[in-house]
PAZAPA-4460 file (N, C-alpha, C; in steps of 0.05 Angstrom, whole numbers, plus 32768, in hexadecimal, padded with zeros to 4 digits):
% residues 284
    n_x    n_y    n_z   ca_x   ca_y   ca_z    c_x    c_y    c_z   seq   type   mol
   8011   7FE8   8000   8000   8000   8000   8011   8019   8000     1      X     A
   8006   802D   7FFB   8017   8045   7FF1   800A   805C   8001     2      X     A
   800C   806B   800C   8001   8083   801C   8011   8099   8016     3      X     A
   7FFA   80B1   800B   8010   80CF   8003   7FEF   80DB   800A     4      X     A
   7FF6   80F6   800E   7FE5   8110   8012   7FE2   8118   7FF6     5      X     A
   7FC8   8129   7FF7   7FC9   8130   7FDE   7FB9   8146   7FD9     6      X     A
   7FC4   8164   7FCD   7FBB   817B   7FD8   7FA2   8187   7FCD     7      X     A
   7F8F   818F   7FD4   7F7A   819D   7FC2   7F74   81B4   7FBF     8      X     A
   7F68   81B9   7FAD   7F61   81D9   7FA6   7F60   81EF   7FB6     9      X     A
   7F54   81E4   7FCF   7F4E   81F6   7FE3   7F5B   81FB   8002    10      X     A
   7F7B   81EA   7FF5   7F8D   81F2   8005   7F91   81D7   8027    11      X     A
   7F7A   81C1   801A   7F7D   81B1   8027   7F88   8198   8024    12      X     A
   7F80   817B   8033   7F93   8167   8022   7F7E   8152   802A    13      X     A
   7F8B   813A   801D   7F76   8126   8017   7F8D   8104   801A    14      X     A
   7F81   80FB   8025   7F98   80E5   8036   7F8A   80D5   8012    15      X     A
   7FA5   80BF   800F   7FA3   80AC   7FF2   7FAD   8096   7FFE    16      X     A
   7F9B   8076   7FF3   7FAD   8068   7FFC   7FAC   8052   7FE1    17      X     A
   7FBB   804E   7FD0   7FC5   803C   7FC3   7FCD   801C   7FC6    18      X     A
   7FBA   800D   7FB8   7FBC   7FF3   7FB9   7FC1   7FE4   7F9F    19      X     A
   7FCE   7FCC   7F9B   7FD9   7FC6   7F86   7FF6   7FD6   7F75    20      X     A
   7FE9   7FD0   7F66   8002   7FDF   7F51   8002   7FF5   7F58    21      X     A
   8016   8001   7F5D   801B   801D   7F66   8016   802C   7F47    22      X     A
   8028   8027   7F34   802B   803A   7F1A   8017   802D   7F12    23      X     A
   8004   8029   7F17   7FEA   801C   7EF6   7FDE   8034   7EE7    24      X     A
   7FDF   8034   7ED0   7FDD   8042   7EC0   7FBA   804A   7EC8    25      X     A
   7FB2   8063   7EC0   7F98   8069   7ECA   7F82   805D   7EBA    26      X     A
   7F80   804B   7E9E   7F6C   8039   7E9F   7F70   8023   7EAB    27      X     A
   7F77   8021   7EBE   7F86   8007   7ED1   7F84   8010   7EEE    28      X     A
   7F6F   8027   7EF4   7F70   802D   7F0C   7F4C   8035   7F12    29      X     A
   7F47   8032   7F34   7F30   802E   7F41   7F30   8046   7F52    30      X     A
   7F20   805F   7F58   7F24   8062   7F6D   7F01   8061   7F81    31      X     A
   7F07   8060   7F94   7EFA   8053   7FA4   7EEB   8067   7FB5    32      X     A
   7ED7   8069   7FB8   7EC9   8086   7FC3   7EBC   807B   7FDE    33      X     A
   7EBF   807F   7FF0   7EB6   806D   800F   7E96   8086   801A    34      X     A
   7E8C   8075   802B   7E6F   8077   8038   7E7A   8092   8048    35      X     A
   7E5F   809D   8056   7E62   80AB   806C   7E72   809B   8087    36      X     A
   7E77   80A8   8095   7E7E   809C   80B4   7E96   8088   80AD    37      X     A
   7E9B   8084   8093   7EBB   806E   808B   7ECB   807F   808B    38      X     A
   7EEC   806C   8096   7F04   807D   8081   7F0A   806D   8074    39      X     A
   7F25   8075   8067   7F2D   8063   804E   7F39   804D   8056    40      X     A
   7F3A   8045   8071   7F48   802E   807B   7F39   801F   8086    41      X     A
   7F26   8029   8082   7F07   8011   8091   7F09   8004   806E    42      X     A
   7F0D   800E   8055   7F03   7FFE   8042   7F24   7FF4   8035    43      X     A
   7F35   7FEE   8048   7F4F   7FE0   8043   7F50   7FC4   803F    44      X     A
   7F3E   7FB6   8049   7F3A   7F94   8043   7F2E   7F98   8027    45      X     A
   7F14   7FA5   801C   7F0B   7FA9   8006   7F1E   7FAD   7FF1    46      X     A
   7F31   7FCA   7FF4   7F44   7FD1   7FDD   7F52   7FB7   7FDD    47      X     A
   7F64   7FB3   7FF3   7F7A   7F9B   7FE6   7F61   7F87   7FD5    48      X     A
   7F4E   7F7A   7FE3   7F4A   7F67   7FD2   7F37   7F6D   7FB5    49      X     A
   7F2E   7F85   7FB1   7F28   7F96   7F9A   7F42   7F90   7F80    50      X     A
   7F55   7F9E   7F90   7F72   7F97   7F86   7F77   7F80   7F75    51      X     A
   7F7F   7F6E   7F88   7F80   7F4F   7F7F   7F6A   7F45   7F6F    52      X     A
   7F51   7F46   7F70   7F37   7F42   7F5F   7F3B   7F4B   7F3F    53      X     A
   7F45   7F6A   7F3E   7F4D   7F76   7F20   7F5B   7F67   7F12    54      X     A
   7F77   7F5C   7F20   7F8C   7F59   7F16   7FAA   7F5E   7F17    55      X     A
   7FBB   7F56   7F0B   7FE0   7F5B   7F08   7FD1   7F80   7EF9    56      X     A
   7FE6   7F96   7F04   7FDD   7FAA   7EF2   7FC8   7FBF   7EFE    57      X     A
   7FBD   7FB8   7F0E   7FA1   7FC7   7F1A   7FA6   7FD5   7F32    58      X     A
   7FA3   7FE2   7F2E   7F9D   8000   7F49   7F85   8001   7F57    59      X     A
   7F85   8007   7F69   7F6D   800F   7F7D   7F7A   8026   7F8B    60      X     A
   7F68   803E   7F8D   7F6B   8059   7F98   7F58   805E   7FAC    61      X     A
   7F58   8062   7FCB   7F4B   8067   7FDA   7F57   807E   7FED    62      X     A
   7F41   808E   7FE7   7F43   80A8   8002   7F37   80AA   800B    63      X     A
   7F41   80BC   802B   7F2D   80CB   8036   7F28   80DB   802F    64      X     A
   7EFD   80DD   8031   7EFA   80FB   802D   7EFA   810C   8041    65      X     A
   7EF3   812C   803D   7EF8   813A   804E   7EE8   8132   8069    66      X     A
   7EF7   813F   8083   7EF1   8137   80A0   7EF9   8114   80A6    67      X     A
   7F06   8110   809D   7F0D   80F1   80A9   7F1D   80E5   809F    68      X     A
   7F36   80D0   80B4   7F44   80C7   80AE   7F53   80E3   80AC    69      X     A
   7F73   80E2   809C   7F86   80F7   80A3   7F87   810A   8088    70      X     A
   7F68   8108   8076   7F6A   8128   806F   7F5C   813B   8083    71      X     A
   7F61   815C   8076   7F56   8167   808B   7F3B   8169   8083    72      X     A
   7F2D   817B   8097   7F12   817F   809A   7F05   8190   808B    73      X     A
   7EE7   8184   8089   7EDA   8193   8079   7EE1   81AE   8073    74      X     A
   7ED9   81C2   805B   7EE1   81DF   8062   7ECA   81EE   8060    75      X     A
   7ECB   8206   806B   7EB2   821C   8069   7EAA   8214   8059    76      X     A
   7E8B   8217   8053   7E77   820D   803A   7E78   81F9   802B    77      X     A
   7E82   81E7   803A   7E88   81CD   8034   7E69   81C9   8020    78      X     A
   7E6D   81B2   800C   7E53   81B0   7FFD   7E57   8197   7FEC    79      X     A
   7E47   8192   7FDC   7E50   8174   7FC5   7E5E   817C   7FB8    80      X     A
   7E63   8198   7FAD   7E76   81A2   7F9C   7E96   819D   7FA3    81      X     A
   7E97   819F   7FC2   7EB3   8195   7FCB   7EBA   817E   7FC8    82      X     A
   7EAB   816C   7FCC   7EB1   8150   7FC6   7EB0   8145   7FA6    83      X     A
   7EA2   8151   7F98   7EAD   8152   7F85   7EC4   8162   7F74    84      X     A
   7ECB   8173   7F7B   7EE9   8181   7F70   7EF8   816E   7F83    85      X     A
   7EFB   8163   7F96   7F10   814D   7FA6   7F0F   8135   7F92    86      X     A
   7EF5   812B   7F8C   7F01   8115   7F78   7F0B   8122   7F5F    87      X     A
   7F01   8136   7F5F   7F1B   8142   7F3C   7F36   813D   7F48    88      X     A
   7F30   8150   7F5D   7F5A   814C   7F64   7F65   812C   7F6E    89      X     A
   7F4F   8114   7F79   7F58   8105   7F6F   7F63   80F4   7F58    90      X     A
   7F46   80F8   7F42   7F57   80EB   7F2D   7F6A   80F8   7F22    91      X     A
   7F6C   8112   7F25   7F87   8118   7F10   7FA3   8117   7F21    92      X     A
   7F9E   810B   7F3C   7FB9   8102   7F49   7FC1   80E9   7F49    93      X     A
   7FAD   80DD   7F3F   7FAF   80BA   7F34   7FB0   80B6   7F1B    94      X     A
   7F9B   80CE   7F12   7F9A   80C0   7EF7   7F84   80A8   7EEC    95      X     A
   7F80   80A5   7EFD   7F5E   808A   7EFE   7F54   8094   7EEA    96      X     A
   7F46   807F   7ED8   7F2D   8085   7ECC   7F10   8076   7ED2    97      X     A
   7F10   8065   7EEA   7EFA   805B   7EF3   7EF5   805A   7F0D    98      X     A
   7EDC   8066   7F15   7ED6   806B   7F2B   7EBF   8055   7F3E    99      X     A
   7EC6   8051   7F59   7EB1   8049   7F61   7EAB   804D   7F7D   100      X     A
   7E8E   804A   7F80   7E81   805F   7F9C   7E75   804C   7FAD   101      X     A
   7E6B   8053   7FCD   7E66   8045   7FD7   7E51   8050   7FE8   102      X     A
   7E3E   8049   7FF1   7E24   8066   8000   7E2F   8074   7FF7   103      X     A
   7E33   8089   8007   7E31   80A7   8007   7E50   80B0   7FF4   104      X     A
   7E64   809C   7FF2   7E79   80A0   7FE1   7E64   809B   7FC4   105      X     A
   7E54   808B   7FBE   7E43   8084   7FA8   7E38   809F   7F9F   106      X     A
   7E2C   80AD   7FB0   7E1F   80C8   7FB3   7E33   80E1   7F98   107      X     A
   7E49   80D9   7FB1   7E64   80ED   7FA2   7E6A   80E7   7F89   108      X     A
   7E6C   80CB   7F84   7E75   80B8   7F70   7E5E   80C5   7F4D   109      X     A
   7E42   80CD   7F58   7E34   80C8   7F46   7E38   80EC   7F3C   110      X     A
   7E2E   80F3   7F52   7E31   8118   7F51   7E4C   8123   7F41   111      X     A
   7E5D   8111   7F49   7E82   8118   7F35   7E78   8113   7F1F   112      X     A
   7E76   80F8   7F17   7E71   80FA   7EFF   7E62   8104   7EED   113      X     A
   7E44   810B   7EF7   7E31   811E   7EED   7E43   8139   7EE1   114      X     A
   7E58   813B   7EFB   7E61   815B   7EF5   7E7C   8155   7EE7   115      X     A
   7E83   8143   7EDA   7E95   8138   7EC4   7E92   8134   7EAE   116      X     A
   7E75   8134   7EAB   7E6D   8128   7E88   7E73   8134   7E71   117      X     A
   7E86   812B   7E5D   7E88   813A   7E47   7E9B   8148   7E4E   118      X     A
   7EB6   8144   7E6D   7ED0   814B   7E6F   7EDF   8139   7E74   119      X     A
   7EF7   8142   7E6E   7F0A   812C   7E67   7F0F   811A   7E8C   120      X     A
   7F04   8125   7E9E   7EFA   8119   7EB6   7EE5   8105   7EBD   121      X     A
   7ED6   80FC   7EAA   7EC5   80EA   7EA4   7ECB   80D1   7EA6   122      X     A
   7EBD   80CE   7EBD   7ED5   80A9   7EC0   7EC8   809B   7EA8   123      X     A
   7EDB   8085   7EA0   7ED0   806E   7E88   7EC2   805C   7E93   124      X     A
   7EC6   8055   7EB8   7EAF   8040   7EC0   7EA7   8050   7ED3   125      X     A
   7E92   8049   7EDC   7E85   8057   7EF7   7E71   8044   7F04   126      X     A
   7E7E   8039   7F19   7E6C   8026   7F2D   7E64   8031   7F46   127      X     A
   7E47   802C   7F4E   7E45   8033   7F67   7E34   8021   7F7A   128      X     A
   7E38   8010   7F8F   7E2F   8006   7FA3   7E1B   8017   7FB7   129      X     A
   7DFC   8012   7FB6   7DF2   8017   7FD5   7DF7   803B   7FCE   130      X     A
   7DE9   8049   7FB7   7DF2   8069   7FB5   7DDF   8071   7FC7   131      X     A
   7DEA   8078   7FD3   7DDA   808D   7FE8   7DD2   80AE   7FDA   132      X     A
   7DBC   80A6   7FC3   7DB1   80C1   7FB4   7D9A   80C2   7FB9   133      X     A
   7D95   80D5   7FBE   7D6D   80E3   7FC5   7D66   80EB   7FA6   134      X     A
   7D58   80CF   7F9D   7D4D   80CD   7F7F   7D36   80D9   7F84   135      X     A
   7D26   80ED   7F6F   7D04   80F4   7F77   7D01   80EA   7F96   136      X     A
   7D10   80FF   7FA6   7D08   80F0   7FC9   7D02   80D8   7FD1   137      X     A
   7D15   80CA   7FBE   7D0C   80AD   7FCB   7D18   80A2   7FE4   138      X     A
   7D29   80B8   7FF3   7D2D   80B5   8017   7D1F   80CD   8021   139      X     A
   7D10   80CE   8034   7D04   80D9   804A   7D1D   80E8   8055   140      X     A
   7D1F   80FE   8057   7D3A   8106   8068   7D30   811B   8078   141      X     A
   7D1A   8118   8087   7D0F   8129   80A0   7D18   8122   80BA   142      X     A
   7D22   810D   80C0   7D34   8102   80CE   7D58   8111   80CE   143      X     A
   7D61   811B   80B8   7D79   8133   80C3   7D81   8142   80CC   144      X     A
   7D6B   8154   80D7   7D68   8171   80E3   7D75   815E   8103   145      X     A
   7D5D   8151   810A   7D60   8142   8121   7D7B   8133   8128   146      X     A
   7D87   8124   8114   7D9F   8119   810F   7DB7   812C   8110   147      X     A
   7DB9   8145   8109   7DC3   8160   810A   7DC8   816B   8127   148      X     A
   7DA8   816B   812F   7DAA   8173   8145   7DBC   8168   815F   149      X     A
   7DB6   8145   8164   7DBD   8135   8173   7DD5   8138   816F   150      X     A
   7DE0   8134   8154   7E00   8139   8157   7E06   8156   8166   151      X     A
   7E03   816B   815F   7E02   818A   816A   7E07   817F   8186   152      X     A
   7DF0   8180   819C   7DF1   8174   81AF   7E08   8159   81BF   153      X     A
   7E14   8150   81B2   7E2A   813E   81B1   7E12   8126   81C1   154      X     A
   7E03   8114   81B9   7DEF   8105   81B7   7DF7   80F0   81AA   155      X     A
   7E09   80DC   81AF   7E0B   80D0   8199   7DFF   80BE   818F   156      X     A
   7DEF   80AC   81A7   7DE0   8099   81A3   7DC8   80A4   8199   157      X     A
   7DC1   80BE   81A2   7DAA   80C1   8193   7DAC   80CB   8175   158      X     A
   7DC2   80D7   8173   7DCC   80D9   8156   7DC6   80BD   8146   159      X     A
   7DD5   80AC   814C   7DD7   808D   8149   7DC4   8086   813C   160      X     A
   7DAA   8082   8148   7D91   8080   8152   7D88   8082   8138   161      X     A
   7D81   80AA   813C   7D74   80AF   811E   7D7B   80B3   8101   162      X     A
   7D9A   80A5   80FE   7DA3   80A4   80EC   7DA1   8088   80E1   163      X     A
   7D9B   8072   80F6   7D9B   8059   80F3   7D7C   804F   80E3   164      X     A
   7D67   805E   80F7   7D4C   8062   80F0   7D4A   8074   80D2   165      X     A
   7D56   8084   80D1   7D53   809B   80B3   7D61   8083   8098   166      X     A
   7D77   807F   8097   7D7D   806F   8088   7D7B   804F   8081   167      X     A
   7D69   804A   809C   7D5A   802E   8096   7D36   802A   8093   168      X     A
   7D32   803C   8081   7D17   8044   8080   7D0C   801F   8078   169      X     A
   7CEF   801F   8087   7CE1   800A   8078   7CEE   7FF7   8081   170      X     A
   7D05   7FF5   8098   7D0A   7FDA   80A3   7CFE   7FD9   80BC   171      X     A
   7D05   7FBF   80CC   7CFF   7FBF   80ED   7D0F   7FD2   80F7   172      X     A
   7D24   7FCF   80F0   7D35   7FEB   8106   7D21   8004   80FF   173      X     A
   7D1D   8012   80EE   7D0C   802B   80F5   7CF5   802A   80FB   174      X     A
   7CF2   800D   8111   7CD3   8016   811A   7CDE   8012   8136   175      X     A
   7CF2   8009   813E   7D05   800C   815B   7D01   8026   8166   176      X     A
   7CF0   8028   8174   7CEB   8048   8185   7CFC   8053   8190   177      X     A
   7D04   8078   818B   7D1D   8077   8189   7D2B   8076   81A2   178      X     A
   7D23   807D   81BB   7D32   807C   81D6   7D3C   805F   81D5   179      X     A
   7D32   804B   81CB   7D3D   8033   81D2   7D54   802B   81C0   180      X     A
   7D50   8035   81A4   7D67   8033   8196   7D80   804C   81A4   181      X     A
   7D76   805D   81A6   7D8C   8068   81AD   7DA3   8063   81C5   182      X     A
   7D8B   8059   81D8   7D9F   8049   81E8   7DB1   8029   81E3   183      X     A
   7DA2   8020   81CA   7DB6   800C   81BD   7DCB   801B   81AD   184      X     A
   7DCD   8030   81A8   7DDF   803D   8192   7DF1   804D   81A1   185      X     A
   7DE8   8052   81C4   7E01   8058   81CC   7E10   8040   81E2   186      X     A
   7E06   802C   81E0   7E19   800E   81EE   7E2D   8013   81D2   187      X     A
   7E26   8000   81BD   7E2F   8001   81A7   7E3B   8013   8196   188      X     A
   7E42   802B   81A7   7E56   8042   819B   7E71   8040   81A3   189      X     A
   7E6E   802E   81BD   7E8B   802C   81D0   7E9A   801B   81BF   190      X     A
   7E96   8008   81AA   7EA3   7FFD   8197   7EB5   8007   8190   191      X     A
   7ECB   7FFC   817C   7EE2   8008   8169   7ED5   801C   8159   192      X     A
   7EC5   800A   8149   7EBA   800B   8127   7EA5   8021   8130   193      X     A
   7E9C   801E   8147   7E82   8038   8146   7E8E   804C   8157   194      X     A
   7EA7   8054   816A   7EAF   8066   8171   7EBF   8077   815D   195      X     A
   7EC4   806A   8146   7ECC   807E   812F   7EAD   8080   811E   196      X     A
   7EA0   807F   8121   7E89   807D   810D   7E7A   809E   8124   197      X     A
   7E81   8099   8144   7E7D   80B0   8154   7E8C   80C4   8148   198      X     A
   7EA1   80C7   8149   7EBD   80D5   813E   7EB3   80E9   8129   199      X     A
   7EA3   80DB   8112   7E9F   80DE   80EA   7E8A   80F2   80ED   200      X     A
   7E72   80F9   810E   7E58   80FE   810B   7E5B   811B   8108   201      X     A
   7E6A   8125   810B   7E63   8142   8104   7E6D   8147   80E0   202      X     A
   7E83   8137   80D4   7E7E   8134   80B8   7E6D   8127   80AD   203      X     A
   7E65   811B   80B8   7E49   8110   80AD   7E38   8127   80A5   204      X     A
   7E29   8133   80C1   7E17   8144   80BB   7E1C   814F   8096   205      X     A
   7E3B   815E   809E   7E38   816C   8084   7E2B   8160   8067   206      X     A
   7E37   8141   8067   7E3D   813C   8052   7E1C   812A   8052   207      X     A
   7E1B   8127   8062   7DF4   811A   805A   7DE4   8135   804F   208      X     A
   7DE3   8145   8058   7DD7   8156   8055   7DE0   8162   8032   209      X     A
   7DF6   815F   8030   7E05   8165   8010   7DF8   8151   7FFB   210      X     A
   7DEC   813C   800C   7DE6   8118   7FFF   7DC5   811B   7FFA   211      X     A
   7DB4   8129   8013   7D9B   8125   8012   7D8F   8130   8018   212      X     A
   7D94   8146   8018   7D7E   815B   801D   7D6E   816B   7FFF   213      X     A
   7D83   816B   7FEA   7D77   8172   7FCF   7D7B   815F   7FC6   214      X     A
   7D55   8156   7FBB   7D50   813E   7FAA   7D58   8139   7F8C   215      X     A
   7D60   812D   7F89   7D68   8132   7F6A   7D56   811C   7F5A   216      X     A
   7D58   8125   7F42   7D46   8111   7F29   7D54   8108   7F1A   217      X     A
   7D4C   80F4   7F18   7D59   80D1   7F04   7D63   80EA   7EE5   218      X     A
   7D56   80FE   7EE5   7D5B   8108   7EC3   7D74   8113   7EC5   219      X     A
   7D7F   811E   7EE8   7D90   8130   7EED   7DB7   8124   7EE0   220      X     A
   7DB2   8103   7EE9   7DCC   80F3   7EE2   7DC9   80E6   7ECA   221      X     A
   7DB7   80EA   7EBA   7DB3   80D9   7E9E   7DC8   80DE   7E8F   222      X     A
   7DE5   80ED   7E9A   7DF5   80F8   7E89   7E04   80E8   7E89   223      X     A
   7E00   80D4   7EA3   7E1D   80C3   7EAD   7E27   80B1   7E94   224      X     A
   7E3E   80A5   7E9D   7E4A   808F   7E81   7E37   8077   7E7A   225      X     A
   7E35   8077   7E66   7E25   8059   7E5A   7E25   803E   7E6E   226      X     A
   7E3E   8046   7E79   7E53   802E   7E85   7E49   8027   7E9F   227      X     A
   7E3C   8035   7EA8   7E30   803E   7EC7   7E2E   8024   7ECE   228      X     A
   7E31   8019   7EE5   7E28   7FFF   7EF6   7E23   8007   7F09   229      X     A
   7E04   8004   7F19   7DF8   8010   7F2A   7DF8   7FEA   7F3A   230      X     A
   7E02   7FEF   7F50   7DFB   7FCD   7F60   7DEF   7FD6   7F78   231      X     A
   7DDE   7FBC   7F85   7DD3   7FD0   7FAA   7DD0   7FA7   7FA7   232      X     A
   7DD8   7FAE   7FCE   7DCE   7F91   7FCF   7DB0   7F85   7FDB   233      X     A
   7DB3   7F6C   7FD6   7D94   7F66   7FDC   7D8D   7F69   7FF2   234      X     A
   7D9B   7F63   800B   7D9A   7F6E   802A   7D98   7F89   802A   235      X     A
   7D9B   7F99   801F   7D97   7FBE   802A   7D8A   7FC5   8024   236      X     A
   7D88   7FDC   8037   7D69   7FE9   8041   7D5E   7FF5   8018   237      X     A
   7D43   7FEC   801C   7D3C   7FFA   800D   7D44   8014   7FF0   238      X     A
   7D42   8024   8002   7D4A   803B   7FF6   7D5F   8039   7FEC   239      X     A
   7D73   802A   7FE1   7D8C   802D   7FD8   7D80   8019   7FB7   240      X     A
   7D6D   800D   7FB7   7D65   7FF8   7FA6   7D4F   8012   7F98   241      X     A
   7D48   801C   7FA4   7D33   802B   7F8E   7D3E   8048   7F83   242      X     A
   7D51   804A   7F94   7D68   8063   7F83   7D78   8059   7F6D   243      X     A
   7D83   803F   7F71   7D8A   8037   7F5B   7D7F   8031   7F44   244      X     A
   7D63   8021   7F3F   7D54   801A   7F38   7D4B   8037   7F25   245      X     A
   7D41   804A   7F30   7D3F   8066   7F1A   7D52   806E   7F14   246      X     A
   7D66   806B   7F23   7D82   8081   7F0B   7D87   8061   7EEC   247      X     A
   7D85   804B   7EF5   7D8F   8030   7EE0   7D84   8035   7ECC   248      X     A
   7D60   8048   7ED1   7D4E   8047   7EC3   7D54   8065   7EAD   249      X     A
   7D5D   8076   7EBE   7D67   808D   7EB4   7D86   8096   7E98   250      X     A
   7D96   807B   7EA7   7DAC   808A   7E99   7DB2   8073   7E8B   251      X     A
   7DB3   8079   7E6F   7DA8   8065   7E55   7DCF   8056   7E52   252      X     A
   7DC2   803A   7E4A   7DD8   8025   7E4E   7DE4   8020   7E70   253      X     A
   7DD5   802A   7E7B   7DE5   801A   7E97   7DE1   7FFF   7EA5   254      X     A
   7DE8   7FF9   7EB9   7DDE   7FDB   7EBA   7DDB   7FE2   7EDC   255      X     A
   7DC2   7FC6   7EE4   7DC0   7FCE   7F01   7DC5   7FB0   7F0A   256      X     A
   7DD4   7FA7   7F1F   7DD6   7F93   7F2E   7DCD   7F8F   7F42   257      X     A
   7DB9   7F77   7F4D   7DBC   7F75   7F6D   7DC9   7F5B   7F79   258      X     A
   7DDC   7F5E   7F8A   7DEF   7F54   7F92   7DDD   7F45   7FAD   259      X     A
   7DDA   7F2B   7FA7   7DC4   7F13   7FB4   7DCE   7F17   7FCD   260      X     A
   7DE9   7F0E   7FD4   7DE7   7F15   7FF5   7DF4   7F2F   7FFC   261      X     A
   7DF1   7F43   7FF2   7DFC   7F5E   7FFC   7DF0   7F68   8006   262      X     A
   7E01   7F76   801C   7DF1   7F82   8030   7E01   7FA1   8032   263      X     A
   7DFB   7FBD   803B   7DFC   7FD8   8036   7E22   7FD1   803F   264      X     A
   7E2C   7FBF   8052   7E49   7FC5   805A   7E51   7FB7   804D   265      X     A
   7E41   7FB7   8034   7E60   7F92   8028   7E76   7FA3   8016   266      X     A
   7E75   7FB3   8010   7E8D   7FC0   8008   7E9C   7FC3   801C   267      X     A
   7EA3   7FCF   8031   7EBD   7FCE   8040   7EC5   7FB3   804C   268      X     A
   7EB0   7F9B   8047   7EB0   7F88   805B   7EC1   7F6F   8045   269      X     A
   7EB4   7F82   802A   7ECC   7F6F   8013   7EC0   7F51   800C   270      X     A
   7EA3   7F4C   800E   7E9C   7F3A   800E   7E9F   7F35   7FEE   271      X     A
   7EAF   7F18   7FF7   7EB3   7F06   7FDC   7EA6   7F0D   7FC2   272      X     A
   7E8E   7F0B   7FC7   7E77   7F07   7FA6   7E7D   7F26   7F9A   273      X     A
   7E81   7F3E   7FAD   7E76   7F59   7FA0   7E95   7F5A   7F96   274      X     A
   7EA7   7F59   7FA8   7EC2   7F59   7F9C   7EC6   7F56   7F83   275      X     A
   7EBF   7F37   7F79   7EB6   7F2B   7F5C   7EAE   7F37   7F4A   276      X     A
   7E95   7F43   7F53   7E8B   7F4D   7F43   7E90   7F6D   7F36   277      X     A
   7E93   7F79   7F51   7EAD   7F9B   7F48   7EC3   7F92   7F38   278      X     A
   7ECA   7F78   7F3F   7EE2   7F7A   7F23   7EDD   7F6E   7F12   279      X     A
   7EC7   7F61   7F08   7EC8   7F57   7EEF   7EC0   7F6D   7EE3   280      X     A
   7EB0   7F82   7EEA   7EA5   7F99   7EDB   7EB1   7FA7   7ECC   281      X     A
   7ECB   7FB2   7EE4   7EDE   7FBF   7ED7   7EF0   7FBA   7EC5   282      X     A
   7EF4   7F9B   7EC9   7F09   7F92   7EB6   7F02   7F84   7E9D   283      X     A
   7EE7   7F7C   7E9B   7ED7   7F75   7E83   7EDC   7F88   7E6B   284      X     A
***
């Protein structure tokens, strides 16, 4: 693995971490766009074996985005527009020409490329897992203000709570009333994996709110590449299946997959089948 800083427009930096072939030429390279509340080292089992799945020759590019892990933090007026000029200054410090997203990295993943089309920044593949996009409102996000708030408050379990309930619409967890979830969400914060997921909540706020608060329409990304591979797995909540489902329907030649046992964490968790299948895509 390879770790360098890498500077952006706005005078900040952006942690890189390189797997596989260090020099692979940029149609020979992945970069990897991670969820809210992740860093780039929660999806380190994934890249290496992403890596190895491509091939002799293949790159995988993973950063942090801003607020987590060792770039710095969000900046004044932080917005989707920042995260997308960060993936410009990623690929042209790699050099990648194929991109792929994961929730709320999916989010970033789709919005870049929207704002790439018809520039020489236009990835040639574009995959996204589980996009965490507000298609014609197809997530409820009256549940953020509250989620906002709790964080404000340093709340975490109740943060927890209604972020767990907001983004699991239409399952049993969001009919878990919330004092009781929240007191499950603050046992279960004292963890590794969820004391950094405590850590991410005030970048969160920003960047959900960059994710879902303006709805966008299936007509808005019809620009994306032919190439588009939209996947969500069959375990996750809802809403990630019917966002996909209208943009597949929207942006002509794309293809939509559902991944039989995937569930919203199988990307950092690197499960065998999706692995497979992210690289046959790209390398087909």
């Amino acid at each position: 693995m390879r770790e360098r800083d890498i500077s952006t427009h706005d005078g900040g930096k952006l942690a890189l971490y390189t797997y596989g072939a260090e020099d692979a030429p940029g149609e020979r390279r992945v970069i990897v766009i991670g969820g809210a509340f992740l860093t780039a080292l929660i999806y380190r089992p994934f890249s290496i074996a992403l890596a190895k799945g491509l091939g002799e020759g293949w790159a995988v590019d993973v950063y942090d985005r801003r607020g987590r892990g060792k770039s710095t933090e969000q900046p004044r007026g932080y917005s989707m527009a920042t995260e997308i000029a960060d993936v410009r200054t990623i690929m042209d410090a790699t050099g990648a020409r194929h991109i792929l997203g994961h929730s709320l990295g999916g989010s970033v993943a789709l919005n870049a490329a929207q704002a790439f089309a018809g520039t020489r920044h236009e990835p040639d593949k574009l995959a996204v897992y589980d996009a965490a996009v507000n298609i014609d409102g197809s997530m409820d996000t009256d549940w953020l203000a509250g989620f906002a708030d709790a964080v404000n408050k340093g709340e975490a379990g109740r943060a927890m709570a209604r972020m767990k309930r907001g983004m699991n619409q239409g399952t049993a967890l969001a009919k878990v009333p919330e004092p009781i979830l929240a007191g499950l969400m603050a046992i279960v914060s004292r963890t590794k994996v969820n004391k950094l997921f405590r850590d991410l909540m005030p970048s969160g706020v920003g960047e959900l709110k960059a994710a879902f608060e303006a709805a966008d329409t299936p007509r808005d990304f019809s620009v994306l590449p032919p190439t588009t591979h939209f996947m969500v797995g069959k375990k996750s909540p809802k809403f990630y299946k019917v966002a996909a489902s209208r943009l597949n329907r929207a942006v002509p030649g794309s293809t939509l997959e559902v991944s039989p046992k995937g569930f919203h964490g199988s990307v950092p968790a690197a499960v065998k089948e999706l692995v497979s299948d992210i690289s046959e895509y790209f390398t087909r």
